[in-house]
DOLODO-14717 format. One line per field, with one value per atom (N, C-alpha, C, O): atom name; x, y, z; residue in one letter. Coordinates in steps of 0.001 Angstrom, whole numbers, plus 500000, padded with zeros to 6 digits. Example, Ala and Ser with C-alpha at 12.3 -4.5 7.8 and 13.67 -1.06 7.14 Angstrom:
# DOLODO-14717
atom	c(N_CA_C_O_N_CA_C_O)
xx	c(513190_512300_513200_514236_512850_513670_512900_513409)
yy	c(494310_495500_496700_496681_497750_498940_500030_501138)
zz	c(507800_507800_507800_508465_507080_507140_507870_508039)
type	c(a_a_a_a_s_s_s_s)
END
This chain:
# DOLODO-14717
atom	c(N_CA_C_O_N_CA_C_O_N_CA_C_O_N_CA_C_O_N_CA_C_O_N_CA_C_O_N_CA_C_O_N_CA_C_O_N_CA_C_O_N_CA_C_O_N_CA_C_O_N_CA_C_O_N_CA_C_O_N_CA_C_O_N_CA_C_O_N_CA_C_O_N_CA_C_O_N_CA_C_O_N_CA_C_O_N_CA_C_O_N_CA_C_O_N_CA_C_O_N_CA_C_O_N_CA_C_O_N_CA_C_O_N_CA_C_O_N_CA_C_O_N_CA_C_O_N_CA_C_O_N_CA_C_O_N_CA_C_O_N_CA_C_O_N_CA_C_O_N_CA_C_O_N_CA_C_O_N_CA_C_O_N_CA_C_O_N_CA_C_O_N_CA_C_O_N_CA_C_O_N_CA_C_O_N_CA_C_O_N_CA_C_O_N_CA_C_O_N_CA_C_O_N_CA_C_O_N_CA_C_O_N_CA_C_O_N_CA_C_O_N_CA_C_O_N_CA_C_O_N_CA_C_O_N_CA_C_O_N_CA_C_O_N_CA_C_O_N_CA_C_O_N_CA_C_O_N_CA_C_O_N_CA_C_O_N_CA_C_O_N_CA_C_O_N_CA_C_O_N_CA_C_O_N_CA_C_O_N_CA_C_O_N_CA_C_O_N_CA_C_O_N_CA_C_O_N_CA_C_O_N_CA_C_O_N_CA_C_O_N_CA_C_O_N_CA_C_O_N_CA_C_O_N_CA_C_O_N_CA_C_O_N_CA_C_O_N_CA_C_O_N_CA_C_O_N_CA_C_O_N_CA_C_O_N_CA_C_O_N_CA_C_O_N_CA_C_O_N_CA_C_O_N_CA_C_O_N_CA_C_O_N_CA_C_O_N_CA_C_O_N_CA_C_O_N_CA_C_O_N_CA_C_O_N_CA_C_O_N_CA_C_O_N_CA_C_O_N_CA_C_O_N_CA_C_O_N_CA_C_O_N_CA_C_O_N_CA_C_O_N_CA_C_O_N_CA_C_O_N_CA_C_O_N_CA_C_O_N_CA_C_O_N_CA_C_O_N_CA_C_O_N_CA_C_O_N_CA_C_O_N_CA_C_O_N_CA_C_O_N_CA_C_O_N_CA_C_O_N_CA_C_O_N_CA_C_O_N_CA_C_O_N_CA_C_O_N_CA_C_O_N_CA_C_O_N_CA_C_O_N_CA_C_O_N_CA_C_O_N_CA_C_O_N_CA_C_O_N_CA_C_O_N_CA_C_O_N_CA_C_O_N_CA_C_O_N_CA_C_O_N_CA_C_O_N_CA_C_O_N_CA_C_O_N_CA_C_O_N_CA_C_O_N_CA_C_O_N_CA_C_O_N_CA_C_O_N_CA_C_O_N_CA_C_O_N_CA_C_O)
xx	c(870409_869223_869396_870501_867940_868472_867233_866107_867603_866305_866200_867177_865582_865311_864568_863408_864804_863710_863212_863553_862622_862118_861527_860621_863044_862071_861097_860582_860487_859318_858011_856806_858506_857478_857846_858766_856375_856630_858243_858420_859162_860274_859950_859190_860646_860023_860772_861641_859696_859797_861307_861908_861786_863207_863860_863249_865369_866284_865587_866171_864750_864354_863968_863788_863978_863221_861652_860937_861181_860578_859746_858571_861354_861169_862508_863646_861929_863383_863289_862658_863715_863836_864454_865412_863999_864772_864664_864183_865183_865012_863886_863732_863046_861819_860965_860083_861206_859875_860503_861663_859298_859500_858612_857389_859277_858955_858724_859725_857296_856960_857060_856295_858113_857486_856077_855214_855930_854465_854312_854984_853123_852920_851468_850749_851113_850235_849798_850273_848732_847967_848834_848471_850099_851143_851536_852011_851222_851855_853331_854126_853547_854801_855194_856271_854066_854036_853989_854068_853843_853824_852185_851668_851793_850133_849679_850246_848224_847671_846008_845223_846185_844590_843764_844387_842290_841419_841942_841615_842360_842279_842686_843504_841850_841932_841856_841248_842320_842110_841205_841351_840378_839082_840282_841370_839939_840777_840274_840770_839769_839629_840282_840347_840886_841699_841678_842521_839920_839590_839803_839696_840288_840561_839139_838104_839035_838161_839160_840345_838230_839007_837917_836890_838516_837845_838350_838622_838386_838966_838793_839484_837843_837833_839062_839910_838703_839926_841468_842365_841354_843070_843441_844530_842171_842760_842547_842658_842311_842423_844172_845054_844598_845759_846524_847547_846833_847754_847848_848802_846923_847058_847261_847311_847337_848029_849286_850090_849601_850847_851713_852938_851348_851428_851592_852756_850866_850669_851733_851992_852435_853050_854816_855565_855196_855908_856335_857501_855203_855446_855646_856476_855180_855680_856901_857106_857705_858794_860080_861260_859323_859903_859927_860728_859030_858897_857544_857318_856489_855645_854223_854042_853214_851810_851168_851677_849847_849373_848816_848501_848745_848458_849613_849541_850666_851671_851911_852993_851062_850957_850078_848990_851127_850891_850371_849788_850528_850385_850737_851817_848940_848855_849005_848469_849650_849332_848447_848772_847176_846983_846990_846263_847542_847515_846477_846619_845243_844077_844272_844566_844101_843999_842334_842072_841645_840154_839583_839454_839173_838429_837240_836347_837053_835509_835734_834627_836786_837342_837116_837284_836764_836860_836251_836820_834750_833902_834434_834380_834863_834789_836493_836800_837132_838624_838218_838474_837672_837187_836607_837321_836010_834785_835845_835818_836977_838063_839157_839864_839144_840209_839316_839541_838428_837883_837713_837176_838142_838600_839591_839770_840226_841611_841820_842596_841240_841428_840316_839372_840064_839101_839255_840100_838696_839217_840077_840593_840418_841829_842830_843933_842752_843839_844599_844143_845645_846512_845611_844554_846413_846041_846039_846522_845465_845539_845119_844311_845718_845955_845617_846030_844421_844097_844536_844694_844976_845079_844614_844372_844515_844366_845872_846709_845817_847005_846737_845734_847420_847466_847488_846536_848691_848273_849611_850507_849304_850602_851532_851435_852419_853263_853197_853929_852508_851308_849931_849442_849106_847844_847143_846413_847228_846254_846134_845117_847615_846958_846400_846951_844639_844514_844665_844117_845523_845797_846983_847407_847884_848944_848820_848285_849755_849696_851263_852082_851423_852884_852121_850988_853131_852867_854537_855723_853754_854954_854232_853272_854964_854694_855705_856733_855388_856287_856245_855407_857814_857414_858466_858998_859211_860625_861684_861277_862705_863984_863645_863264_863742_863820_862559_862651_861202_859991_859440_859216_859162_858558_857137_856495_856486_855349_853879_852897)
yy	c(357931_357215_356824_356599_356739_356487_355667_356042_354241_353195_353347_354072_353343_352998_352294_352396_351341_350741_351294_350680_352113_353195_352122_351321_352928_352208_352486_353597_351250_351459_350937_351071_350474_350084_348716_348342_347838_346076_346416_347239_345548_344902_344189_343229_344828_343942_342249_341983_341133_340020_339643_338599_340421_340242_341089_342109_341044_342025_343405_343715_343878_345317_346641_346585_347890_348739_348934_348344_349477_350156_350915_350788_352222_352690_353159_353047_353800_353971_355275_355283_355965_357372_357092_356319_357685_358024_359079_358935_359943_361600_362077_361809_362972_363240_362065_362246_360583_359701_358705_358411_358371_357874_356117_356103_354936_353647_352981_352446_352723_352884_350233_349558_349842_348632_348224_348965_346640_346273_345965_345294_346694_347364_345911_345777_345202_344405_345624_346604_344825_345633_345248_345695_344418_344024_345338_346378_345052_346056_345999_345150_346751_346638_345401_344816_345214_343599_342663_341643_342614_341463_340776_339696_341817_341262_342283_343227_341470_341718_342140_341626_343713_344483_343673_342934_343287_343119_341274_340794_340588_339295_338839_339370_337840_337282_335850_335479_334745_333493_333073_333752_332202_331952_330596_330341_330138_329181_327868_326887_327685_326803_326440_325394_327855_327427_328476_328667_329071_329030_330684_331265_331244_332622_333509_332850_334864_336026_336621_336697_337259_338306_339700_339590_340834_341922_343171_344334_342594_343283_345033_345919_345080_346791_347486_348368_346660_346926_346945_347782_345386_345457_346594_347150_346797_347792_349208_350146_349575_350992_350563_351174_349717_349675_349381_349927_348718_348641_350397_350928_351305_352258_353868_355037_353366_353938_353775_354663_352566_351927_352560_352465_352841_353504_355001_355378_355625_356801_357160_358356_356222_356322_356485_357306_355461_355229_356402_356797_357030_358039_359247_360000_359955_361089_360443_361397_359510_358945_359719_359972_359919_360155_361469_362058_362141_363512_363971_365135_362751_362749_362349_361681_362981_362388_361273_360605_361229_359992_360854_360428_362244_363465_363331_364042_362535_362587_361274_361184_360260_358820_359311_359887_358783_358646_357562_357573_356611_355146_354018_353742_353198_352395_350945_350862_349562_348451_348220_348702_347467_346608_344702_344186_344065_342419_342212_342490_341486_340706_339341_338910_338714_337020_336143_335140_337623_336808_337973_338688_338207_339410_339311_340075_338417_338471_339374_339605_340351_340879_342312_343404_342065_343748_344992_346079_344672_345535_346172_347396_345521_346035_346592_347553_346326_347063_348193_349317_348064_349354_350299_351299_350413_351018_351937_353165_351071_351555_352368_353281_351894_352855_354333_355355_354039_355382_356060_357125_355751_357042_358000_359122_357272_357645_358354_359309_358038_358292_358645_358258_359466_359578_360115_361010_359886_360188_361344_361439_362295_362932_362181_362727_361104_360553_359374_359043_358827_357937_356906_356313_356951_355380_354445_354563_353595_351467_350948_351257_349815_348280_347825_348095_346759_345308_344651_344774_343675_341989_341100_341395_339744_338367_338036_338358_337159_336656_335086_334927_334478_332861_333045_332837_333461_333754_335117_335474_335656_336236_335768_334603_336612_336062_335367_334431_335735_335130_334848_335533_333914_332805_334351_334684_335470_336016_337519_338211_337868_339188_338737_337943_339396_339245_340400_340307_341159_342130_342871_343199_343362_344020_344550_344136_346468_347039_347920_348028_348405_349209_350442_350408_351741_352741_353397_353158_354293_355287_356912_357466_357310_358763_360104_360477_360406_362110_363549_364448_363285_364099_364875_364898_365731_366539_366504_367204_365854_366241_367674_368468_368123_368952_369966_371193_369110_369878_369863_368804_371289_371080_370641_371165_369292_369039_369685_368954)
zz	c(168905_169340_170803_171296_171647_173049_173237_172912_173922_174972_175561_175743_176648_177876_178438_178041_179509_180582_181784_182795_181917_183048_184619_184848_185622_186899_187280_187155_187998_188527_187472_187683_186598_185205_185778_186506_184953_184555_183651_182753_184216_183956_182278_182151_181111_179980_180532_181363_179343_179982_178726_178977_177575_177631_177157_176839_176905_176604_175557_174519_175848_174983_176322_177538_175167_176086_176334_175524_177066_177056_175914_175569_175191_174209_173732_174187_172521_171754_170853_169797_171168_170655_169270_169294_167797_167373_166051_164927_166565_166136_167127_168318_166158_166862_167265_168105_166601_166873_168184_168473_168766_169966_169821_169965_169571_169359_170387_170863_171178_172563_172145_171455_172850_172723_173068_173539_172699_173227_174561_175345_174673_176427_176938_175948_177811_178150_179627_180201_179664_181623_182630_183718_182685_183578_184459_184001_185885_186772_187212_186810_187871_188299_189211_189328_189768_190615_190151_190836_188818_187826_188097_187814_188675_188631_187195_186645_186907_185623_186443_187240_185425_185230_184766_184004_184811_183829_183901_182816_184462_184184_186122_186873_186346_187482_187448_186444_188305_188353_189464_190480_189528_190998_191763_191247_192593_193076_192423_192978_191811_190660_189505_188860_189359_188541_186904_186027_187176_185547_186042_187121_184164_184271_184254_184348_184149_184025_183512_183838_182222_181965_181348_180679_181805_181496_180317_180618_178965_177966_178043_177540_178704_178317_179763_179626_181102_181996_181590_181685_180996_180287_179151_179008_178338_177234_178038_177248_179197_179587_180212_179608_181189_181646_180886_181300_179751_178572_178338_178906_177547_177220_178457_178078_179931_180896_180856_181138_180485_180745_179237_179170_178732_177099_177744_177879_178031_178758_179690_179820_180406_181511_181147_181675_180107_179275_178590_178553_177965_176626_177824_177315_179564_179348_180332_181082_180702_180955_179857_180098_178717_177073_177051_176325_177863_177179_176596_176265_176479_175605_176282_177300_175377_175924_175087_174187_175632_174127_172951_171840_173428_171980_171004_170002_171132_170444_169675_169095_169593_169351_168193_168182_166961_165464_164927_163843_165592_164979_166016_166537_166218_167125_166595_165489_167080_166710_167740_168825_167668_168738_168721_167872_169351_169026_170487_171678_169551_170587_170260_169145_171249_171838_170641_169976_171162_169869_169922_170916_168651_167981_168482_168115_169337_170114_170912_171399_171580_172430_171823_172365_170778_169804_170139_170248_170330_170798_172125_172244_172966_174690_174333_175039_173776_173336_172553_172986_171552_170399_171842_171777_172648_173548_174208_174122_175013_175990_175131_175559_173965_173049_173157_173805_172410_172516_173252_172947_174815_175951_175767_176241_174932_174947_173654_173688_172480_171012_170666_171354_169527_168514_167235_167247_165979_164767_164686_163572_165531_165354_166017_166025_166562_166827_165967_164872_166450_165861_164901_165118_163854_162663_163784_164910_163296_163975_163276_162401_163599_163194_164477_165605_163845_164850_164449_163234_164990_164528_165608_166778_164900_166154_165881_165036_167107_167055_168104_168801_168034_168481_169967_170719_170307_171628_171996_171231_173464_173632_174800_175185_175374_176183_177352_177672_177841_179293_179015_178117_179629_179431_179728_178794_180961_181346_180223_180200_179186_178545_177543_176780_177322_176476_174551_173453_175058_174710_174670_175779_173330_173722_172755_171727_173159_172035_171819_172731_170645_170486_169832_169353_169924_169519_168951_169177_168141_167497_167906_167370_168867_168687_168167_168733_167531_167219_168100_168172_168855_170077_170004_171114_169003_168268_169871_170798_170032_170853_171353_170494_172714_173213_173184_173212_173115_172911_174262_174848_174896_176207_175881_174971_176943_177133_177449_177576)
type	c(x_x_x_x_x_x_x_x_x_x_x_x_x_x_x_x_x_x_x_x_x_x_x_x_x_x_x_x_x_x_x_x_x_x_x_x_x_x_x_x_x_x_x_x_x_x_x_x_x_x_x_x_x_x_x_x_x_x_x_x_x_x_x_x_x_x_x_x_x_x_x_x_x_x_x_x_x_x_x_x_x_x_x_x_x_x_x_x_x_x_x_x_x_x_x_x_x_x_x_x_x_x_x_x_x_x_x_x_x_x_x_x_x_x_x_x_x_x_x_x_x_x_x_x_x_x_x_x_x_x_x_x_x_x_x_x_x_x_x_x_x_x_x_x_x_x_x_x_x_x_x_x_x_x_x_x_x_x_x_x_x_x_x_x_x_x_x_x_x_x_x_x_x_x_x_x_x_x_x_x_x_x_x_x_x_x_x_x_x_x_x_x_x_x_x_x_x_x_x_x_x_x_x_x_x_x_x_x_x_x_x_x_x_x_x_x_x_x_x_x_x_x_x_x_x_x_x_x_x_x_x_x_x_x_x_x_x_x_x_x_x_x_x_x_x_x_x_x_x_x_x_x_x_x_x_x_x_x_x_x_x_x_x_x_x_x_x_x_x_x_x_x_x_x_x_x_x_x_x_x_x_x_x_x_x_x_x_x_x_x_x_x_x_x_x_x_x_x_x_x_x_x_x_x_x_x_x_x_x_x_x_x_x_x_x_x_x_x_x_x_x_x_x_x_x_x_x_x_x_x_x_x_x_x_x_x_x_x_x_x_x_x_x_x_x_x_x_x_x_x_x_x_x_x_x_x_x_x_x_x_x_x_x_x_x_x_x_x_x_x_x_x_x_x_x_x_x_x_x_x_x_x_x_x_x_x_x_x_x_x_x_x_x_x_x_x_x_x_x_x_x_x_x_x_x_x_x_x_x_x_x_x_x_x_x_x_x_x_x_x_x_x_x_x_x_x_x_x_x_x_x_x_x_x_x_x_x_x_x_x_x_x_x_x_x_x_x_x_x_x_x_x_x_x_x_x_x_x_x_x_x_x_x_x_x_x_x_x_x_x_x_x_x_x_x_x_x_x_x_x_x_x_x_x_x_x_x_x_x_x_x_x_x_x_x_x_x_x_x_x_x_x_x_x_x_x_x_x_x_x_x_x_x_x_x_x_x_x_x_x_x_x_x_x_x_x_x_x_x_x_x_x_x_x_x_x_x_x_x_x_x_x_x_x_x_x_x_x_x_x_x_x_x_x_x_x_x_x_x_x)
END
């Protein structure tokens, strides 16, 4: 089995990879719109104080960032078997469901939604993990 934390990616915020190979399947951790600058897609603050946030922006850069990750691996998102996604509020659903579907459509990967309380930072409202099957030594 092999991890990795790929440079040049958001730095995870603790001791894990990236992803984790093992056999053919590739266990992509949970990915947020976090850039490499530690700035965030799809969510901004006004000098006031109060956030914006743009769920369908964050769920396209979460799933780049998924994208970016998996051919780091060897792999595309044609190779993503099985998606989690964790949202902040299912009010968020529609404009996430909209942006997935750039990316996916009923030939693509199973998912799971859930809510969840909150996540690691005030500004994602959104994070997701993937499992893709991408066989050791398969050219892309």
């Amino acid at each position: 089995m092999t991890a990795q934390v790929i440079a040049g990616r958001a730095k995870p915020r603790g001791r894990y990879p990236h992803f984790r190979r093992a056999g053919d399947y590739l266990y992509v951790s949970g990915a947020s719109s976090r850039q490499p600058d530690n700035s965030f897609l799809g969510a901004s603050v006004d000098a006031a104080g109060t956030a914006t946030f743009d769920i369908a922006a964050q769920t396209r850069a979460v799933i780049r960032n998924i994208e970016a990750i998996l051919v780091a691996a060897g792999a595309t998102l044609a190779d993503v078997v099985d998606v989690t996604t964790y949202l902040v509020d299912m009010a968020d659903f529609g404009g996430y469901n909209e942006a997935y579907a750039e990316f996916f459509d009923y030939d693509g990967p199973a998912r799971t939604t859930v809510a969840v309380h909150q996540l690691p930072h005030p500004l994602i409202r959104i994070e997701m993990k993937c499992v893709a099957y991408r066989p050791a030594g398969a050219t892309p």
